[in-house]
N, C-alpha and C positions, 0 to 999 in steps of 0.2 A: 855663474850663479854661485850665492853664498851658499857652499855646501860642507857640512862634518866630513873632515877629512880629506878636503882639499888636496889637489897639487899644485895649486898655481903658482904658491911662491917657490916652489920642485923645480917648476917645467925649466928653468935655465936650465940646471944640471942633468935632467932626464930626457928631454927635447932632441938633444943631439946624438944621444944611444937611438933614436926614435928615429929620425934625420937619415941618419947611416945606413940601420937597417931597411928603409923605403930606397936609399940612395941603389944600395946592394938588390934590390926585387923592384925594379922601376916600373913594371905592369903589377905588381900586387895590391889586396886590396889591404888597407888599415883597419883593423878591426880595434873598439873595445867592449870589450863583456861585460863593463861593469863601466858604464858612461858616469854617471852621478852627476856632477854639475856641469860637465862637460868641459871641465876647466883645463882641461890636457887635450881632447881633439880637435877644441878650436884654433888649438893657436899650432896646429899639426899643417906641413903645408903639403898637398898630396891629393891627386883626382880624384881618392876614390876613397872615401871615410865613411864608416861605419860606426854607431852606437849604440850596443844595447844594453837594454836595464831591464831585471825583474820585475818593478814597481810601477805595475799599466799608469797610474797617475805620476807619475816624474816623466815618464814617458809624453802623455800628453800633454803637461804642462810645456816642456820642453820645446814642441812641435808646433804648440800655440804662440809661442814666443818666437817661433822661424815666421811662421803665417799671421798671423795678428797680433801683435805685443801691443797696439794700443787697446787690446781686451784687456790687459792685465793692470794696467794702469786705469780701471775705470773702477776696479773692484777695490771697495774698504774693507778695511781687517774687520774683522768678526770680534766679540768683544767675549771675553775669558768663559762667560756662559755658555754662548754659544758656540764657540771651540770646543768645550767639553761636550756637548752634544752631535758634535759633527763627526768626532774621532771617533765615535762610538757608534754613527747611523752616517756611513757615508754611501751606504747605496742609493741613494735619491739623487744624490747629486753628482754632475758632471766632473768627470774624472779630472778634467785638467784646473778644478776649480780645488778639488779635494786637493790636487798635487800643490796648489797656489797656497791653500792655507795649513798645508800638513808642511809646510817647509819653513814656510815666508817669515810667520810670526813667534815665531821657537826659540829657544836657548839653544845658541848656535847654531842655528838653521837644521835641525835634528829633530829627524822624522818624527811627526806629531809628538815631538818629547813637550815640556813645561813652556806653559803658554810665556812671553816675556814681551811683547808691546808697552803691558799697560805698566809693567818694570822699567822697559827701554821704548817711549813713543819716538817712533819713528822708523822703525826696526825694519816694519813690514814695506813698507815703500821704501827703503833702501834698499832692502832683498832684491823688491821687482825691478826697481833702477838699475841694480847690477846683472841681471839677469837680460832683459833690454839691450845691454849695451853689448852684452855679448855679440860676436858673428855667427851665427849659426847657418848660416847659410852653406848649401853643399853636402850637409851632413844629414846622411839615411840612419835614421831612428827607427829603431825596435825595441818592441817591448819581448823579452824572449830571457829565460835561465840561459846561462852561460853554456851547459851541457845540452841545450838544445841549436848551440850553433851551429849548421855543417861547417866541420872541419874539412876544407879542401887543401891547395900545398900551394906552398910560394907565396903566403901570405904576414904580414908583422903584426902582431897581436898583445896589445899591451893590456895588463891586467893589473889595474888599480882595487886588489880585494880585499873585505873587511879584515883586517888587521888580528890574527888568533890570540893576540894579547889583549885587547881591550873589546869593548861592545859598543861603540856610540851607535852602531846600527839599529841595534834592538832588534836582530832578526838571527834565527839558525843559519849556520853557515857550517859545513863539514870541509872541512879544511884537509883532511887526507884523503878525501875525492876530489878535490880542488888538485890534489898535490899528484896526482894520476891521470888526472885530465890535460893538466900541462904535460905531463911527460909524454905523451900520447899525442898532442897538436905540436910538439917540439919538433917530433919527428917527420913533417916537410915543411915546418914553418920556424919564422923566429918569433920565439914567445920570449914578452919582457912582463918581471912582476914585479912589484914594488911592494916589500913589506920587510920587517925588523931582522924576520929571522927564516928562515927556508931550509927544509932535508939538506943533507950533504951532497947531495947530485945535483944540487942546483948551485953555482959560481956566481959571487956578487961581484959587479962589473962599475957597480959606481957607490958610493955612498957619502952621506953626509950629515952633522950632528945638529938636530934643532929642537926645538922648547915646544915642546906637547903645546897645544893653543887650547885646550880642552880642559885642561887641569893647570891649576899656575904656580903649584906646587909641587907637581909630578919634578922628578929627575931629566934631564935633556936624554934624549931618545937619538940613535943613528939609524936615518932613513935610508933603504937601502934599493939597489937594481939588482933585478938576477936574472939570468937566464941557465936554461937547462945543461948538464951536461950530458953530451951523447955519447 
């Protein structure tokens, strides 16, 4: 799925810290806390994957897309009026339709941010096309905050979290309860994160230097892995 902040063009270099540590807990489950477009647990190879997300509507959207994705290709984009009305009254409407058009037709696939179809036609049915072509299949979806996971042990957990330098989420995110909560599931599991910069107790394990896709004037950025030090 076309999703703000991606790893798909990552997963070569990230896949195999991923790889390893399932290789190392052959019965654990894969967990992520923060699925987003899913672009990292599908191509994860492993019996037992787990994805959750805070956002009940990417959730559904996501799940409609395992079960039915020719719903998704029946549905035409909403025209800039009626987007601005839907962002703003989405409780009438079915959740996985809300997630279909708070993602599909956006400036950079970024939640209900500025409408861009009728800037970019075509936009919106490319989203769903690549979303479609995904494998989702095998993958148990949750809608659940990251602190409401039970933490049990012997499990690999990779956390793709909103990034504490930038906001393309558009959403709070406490980041040194993030940074408490991994050191806390560290302790019977392997927790992998991926973000710029991390407390000193946490060791970056891989890294690599790439051009923001978000901003095309920003500075090239080095995206990074960490895991905890115990």
């Amino acid at each position: 799925m076309r999703y703000v902040g991606t790893k798909r063009k990552l997963a070569k270099g990230i896949l195999p810290y991923i790889q390893k540590a399932l290789a190392a807990l052959p019965n654990a489950k894969y967990i992520e806390p923060f699925v987003g477009g899913c672009n990292m647990i599908d191509q994860v190879k492993h019996h037992t994957r787990i994805g959750c997300d805070a956002n009940p509507h990417l959730i559904a959207l996501l799940k409609t897309a395992q079960s039915n994705p020719e719903k998704l290709l029946e549905v035409e984009c909403l025209s800039r009026q009626a987007y601005k009305y839907l962002k703003s009254n989405k409780e009438p409407y079915l959740d996985w339709y809300v997630g279909l058009m708070g993602f599909m037709p956006t400036f950079n696939n970024q939640w209900f941010h500025s409408f861009h179809e009728d800037l970019k036609p075509g936009r919106f049915s490319a989203s769903i096309r690549s979303l479609i072509n995904q494998d989702l299949s095998g993958i148990k979806l949750i809608n659940c905050d990251y602190q409401k996971i039970p933490i049990e042990k012997r499990n690999v957990i990779y956390c793709d979290i909103p990034y504490r330098i930038e906001d393309y989420y558009k959403m709070l995110f406490n980041h040194d309860e993030f940074y408490e909560w991994a050191r806390f599931a560290s302790k019977d599991n392997i927790v992998l994160i991926s973000e710029y910069e991390m407390p000193e107790d946490f060791t970056c394990i891989w890294q690599k230097v790439v051009k923001p896709r978000i901003n095309a004037i920003a500075r090239n950025k080095v995206e990074k892995l960490f895991i905890y030090k115990h």
